[in-house]
C-alpha positions as CSV (number, residue, x, y, z in Angstrom):
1,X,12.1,13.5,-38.0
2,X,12.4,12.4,-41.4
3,X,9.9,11.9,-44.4
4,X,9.3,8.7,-45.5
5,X,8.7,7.5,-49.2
6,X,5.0,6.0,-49.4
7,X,3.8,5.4,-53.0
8,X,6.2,6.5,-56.3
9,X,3.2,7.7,-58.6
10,X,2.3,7.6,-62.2
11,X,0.0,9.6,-64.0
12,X,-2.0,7.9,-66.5
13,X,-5.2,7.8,-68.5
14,X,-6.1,4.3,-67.3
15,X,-5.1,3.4,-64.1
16,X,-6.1,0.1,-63.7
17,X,-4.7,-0.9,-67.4
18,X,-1.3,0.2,-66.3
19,X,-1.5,-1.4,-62.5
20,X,-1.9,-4.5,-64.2
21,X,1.0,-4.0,-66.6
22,X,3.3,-3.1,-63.8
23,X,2.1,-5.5,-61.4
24,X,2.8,-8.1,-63.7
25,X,6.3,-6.6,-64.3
26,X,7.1,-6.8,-60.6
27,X,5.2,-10.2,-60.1
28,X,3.1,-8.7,-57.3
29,X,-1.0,-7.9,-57.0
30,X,-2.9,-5.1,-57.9
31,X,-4.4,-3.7,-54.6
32,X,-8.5,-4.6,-53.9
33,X,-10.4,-1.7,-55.1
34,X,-8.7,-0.3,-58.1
35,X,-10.5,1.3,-60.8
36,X,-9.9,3.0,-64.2
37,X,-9.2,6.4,-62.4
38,X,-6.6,5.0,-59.3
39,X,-4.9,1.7,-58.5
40,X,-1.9,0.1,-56.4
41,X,0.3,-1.9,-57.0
42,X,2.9,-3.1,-53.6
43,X,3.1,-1.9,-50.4
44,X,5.0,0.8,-48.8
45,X,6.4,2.2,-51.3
46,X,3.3,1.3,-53.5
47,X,3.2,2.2,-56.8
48,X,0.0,4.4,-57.4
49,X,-1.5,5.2,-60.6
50,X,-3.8,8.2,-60.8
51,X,-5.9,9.0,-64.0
52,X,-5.2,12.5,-65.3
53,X,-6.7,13.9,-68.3
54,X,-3.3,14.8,-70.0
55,X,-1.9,12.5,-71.9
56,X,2.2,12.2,-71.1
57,X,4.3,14.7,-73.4
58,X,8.3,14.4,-73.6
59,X,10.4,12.4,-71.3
60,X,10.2,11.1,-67.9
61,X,12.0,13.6,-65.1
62,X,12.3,10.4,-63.0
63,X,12.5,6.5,-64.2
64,X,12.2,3.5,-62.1
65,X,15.2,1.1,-62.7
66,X,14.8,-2.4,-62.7
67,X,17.9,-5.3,-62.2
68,X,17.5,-8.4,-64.2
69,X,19.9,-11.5,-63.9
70,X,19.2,-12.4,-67.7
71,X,18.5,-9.3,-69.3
72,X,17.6,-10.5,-72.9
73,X,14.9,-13.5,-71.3
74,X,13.9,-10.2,-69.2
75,X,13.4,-7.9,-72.0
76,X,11.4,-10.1,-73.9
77,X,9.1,-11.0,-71.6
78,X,8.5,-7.1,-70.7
79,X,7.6,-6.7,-74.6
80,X,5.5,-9.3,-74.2
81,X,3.4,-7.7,-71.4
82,X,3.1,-4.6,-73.5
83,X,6.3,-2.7,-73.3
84,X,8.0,-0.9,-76.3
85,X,12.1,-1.4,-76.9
86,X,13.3,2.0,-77.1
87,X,16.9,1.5,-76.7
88,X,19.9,-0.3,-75.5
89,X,22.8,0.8,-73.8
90,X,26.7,0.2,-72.4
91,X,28.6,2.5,-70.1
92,X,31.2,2.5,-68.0
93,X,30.8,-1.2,-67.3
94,X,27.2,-0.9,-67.2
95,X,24.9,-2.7,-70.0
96,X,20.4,-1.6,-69.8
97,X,17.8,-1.2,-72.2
98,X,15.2,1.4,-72.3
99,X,12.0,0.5,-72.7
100,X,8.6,2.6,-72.2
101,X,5.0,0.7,-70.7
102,X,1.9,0.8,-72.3
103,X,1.5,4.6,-71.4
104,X,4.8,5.7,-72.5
105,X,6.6,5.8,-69.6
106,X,10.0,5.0,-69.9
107,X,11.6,2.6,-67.4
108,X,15.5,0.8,-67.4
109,X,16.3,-2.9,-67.0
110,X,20.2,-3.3,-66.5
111,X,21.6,-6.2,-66.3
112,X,22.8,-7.8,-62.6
């Protein structure tokens, strides 16, 4: 018997605010019944946003990573749904930029 993975969850202080960011990122609905204090976005694994009353301080332990085929078109149009640019980045082959969503959580696009 083995655990299985069902929602990757972000703390935030509006929930529905940043489904709707993220859902729009990952071109999928935000769940019926979502509210300022819980929301989700995707099935199994869902992404689940739950209101907290702290607001986020220093960075993120864990980061989603997200694959883009154009990764300038992909960047822009994250910005344009409310992302912030916080860097860019080569290694070993590998080219991403780091950006953070409305919250300040910060999240990788690398290019595929």
């Amino acid at each position: 018997m083995s655990a299985t993975l069902t929602h990757l969850t972000f703390d935030c202080t509006d929930a529905l605010g940043q489904a709707a960011f993220w859902a729009a990122v990952l071109d999928q609905p935000v769940a019926d019944g979502g509210t300022a204090r819980y929301a989700v976005v995707g099935e199994r694994p869902g992404w689940y946003f739950l209101q907290v009353p702290e607001a986020k301080t220093g960075k993120n332990r864990l980061h989603p990573d997200l694959t883009a085929t154009d990764l300038p078109a992909e960047v822009e149009r994250l910005v344009t749904l409310g992302a912030t640019r916080l860097a860019e980045h080569t290694e070993e082959g590998a080219t991403w930029v780091t950006l953070a969503d409305p919250e300040g959580n910060e999240f990788d696009v690398v290019a595929g």
